[in-house]
N, C-alpha and C positions, 0 to 999 in steps of 0.2 A: 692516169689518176695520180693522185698527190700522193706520199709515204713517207715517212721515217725510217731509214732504213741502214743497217749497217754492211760498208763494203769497205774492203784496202785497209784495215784497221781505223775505217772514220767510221765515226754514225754523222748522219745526213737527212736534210731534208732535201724531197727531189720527185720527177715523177717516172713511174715506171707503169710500163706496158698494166690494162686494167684485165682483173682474173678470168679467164670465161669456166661458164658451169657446165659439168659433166654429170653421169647416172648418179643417181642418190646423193646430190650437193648442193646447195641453195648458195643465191648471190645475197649477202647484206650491206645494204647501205649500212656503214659503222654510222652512227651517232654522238659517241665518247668510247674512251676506253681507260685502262687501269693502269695507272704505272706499278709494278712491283721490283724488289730488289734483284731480283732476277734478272730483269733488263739490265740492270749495270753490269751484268756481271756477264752478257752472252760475249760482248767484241772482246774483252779478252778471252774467252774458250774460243771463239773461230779468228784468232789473230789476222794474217792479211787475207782474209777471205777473199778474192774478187767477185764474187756472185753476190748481187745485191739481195739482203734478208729484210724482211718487213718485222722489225718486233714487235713486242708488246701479246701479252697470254690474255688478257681481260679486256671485255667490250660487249656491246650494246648497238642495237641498228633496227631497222625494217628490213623483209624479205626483200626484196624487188624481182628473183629471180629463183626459179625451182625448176630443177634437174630431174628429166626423166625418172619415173619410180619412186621418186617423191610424193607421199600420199597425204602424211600428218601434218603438214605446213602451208599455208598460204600465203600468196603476196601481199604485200600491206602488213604481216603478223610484228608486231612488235616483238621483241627476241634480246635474247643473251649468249653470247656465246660458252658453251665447258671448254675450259681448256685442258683439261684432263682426256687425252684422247688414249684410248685402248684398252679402257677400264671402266667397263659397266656394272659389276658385283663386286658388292662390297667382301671382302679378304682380308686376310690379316697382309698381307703385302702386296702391291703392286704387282700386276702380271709382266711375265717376259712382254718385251716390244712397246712398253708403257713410256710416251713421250707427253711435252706439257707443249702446248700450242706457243710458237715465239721462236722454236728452233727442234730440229730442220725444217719445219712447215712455215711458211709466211704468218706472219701474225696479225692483231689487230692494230697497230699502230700507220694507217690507212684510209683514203674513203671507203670504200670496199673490201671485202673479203667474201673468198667462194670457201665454203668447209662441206663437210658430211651434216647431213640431216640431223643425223645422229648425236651429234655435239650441238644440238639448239637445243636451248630451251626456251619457256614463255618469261618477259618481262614483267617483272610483279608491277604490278597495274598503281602501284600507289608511291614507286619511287620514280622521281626523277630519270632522266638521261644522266647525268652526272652518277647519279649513285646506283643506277642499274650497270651500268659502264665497267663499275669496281670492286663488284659485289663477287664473282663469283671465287675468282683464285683463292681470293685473305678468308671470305668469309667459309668457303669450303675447308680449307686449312682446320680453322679453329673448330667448325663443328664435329670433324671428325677427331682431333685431339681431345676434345669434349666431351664427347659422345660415345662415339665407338670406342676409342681407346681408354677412356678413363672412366666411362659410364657415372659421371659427376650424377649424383642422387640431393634431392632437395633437404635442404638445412645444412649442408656441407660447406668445407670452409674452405677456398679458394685462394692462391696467391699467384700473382701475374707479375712476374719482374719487366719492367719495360714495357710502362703503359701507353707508349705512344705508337708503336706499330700499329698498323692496318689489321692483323690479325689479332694483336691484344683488345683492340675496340669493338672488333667482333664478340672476343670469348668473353669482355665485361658485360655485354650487353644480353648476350645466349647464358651464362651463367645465373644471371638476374633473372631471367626471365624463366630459367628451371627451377627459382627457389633457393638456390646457393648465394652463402656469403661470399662479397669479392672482396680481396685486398689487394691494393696494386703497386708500385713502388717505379718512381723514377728519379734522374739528375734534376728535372725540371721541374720547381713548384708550378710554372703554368701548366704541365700538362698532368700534373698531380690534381690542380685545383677544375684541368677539363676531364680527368678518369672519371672525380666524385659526381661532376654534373651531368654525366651519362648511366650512371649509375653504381659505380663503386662504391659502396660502405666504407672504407678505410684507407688512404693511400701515404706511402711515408718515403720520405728519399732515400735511393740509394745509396747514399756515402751514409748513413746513419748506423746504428746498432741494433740490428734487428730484433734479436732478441727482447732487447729494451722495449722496443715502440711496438713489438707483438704482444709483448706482458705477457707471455705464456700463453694464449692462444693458440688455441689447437687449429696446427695448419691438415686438411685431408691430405690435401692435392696442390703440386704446384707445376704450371704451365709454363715450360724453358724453353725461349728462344735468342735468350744475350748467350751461352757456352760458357765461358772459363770464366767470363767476371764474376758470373753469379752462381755457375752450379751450386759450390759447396757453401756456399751462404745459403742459397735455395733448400739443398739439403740439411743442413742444421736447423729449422726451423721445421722441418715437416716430420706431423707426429710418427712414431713405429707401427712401421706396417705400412705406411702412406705410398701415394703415387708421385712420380716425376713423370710427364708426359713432354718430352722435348721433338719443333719438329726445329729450329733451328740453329743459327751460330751467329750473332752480331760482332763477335769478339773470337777471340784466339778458339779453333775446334777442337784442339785436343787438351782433356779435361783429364786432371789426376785425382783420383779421389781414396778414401782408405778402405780398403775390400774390407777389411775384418769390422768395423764398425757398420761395412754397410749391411754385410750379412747378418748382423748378430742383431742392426735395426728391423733387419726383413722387410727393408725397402722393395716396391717396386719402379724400375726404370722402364720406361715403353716409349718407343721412336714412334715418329708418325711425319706423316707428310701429305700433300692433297687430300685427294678422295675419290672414291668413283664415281660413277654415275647417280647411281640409286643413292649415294648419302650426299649428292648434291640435288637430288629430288627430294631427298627428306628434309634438306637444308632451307630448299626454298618454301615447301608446305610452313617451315617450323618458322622463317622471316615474314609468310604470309599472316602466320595466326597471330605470329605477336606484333607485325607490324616494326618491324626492326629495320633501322636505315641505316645502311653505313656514314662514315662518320669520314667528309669530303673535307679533307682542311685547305685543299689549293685546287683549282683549275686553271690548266695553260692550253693555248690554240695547241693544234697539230704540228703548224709551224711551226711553234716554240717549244718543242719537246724536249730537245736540247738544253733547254733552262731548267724545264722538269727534271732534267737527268740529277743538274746541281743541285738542287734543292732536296731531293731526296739524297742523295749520295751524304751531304752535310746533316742528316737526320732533323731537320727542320718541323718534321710534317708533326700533325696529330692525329692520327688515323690515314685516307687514301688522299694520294695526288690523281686526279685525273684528266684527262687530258680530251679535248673537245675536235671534234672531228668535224 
């Protein structure tokens, strides 16, 4: 079968030997699948690897094959794959052994893929291959920095630096849809003027003066995943007592900030990252009721992955790239 895969410090398109299914594993035909920033970043952690790795965390396919003791799935079932494998209850932190689908495990970037039962789930019946493809990793992300970690309550006021990620497009969309004011802020008036048309109330550029263009508005909550360019602007606008939920770093990771101020704000800071199981079932119950689609700015063949890579690596996107199998 055909793959994307990275070996010898190159990523490559190429074919390699197709997976066969063993006890409690199904075979999927991929369909599409997700680029996330992650991929760029596995060939450098496994520098000259020579063992060919299939990347890519998020995708989309049919059964075509089920593994002995397999009971819940059938062939023909439309499906998604969790890339969150080892973590079925939801916790305040990941359990020991907790790996994300893309490395060490072959990933979705593939015709095929064999996983555990256990990491399927059903295809919402009302999105695309494109947008079931990309749905799980970013949109998992956000609902639990949303959710579990910030327990955003309705009429709340909301601020998202960096509204063109995959996961900012999510938590515009899931915030909206719980009753929360969004505000959003990026470099790009075009993706300023695509935040509002998904549902953002408010969005203002990043090189501007926040304070000014918030006019005092009381921020609750603000969702960080740019790091040092915007912590401490993130945190000067958000009212005392308020949340920072960060799950990541687009920019420099280590971030100085002033203890004594932030104690005496009685800020709370909370890290966060995927999710487990059960809040990527809650995830999709909560995409099903509101009918929430992710937000596909690019699609490339398989083949072309490799172009996918540029394009994201250049922050081009507005929302997910995905990639067609």
């Amino acid at each position: 079968m055909n793959a994307f895969v990275h070996e010898r410090e190159h990523v490559i398109y190429k074919e390699i030997p197709e997976p066969e299914v063993t006890k409690g594993k199904v075979k999927i035909k991929l369909k599409a699948a997700g680029l996330n920033h992650r991929d760029l970043n596995i060939p450098s952690r496994r520098g000259d690897n020579e063992k060919p790795l299939v990347l890519g965390s998020d995708g989309a396919g049919v059964i075509e094959e089920i593994g002995p003791e397999v009971t819940n799935l059938s062939i023909g079932d439309e499906v998604i794959v969790n890339p969150g494998l080892g973590w079925k209850h939801t916790s305040d932190a990941p359990p020991e052994g907790f790996e994300i689908l893309g490395m060490p495990d072959h990933g979705t970037f593939a015709e095929k893929i064999v996983i555990d039962a256990e990491h399927v789930e059903r295809k919402p019946a009302f999105m695309n291959w494109e947008e079931a493809g990309v749905l799980a990793l970013s949109a998992l992300t956000g609902y639990r920095a949303l959710f579990t970690k910030a327990k955003l309550k309705a009429g709340e006021t909301i601020l998202i630096p960096g509204a063109g990620s995959g996961v900012a497009t999510f938590i515009i969309q899931f915030a909206k849809a719980a009753g929360a004011r969004v505000i959003v802020t990026s470099r790009d008036e075009e993706k300023c003027r695509k935040a509002l048309d998904i549902g953002a109330d408010k969005a203002i550029a990043t090189n501007s003066n926040w304070e000014e263009e918030l006019n005092d508005e009381q921020i609750d909550l603000v969702i960080e995943s740019v790091g040092n360019a915007t912590f401490n602007r993130s945190l000067s606008v958000l009212k005392r007592g308020g949340k920072i939920v960060t799950f990541g770093a687009t920019t420099d990771d280590n971030v100085t900030i002033n203890i004594r101020q932030f104690f005496y704000g009685q800020y709370q800071l909370l890290g966060s990252t995927m999710g487990s199981r059960e809040e990527l079932q809650a995830m999709l119950q909560f995409v099903n009721q509101y009918k929430i689609k992710p937000v596909v700015d690019h699609v490339f063949p398989l083949s072309h992955t490799e172009e996918a890579f540029d394009y994201l690596r250049h922050g081009k996107q507005f929302g997910k790239v995905a990639i067609i199998v």
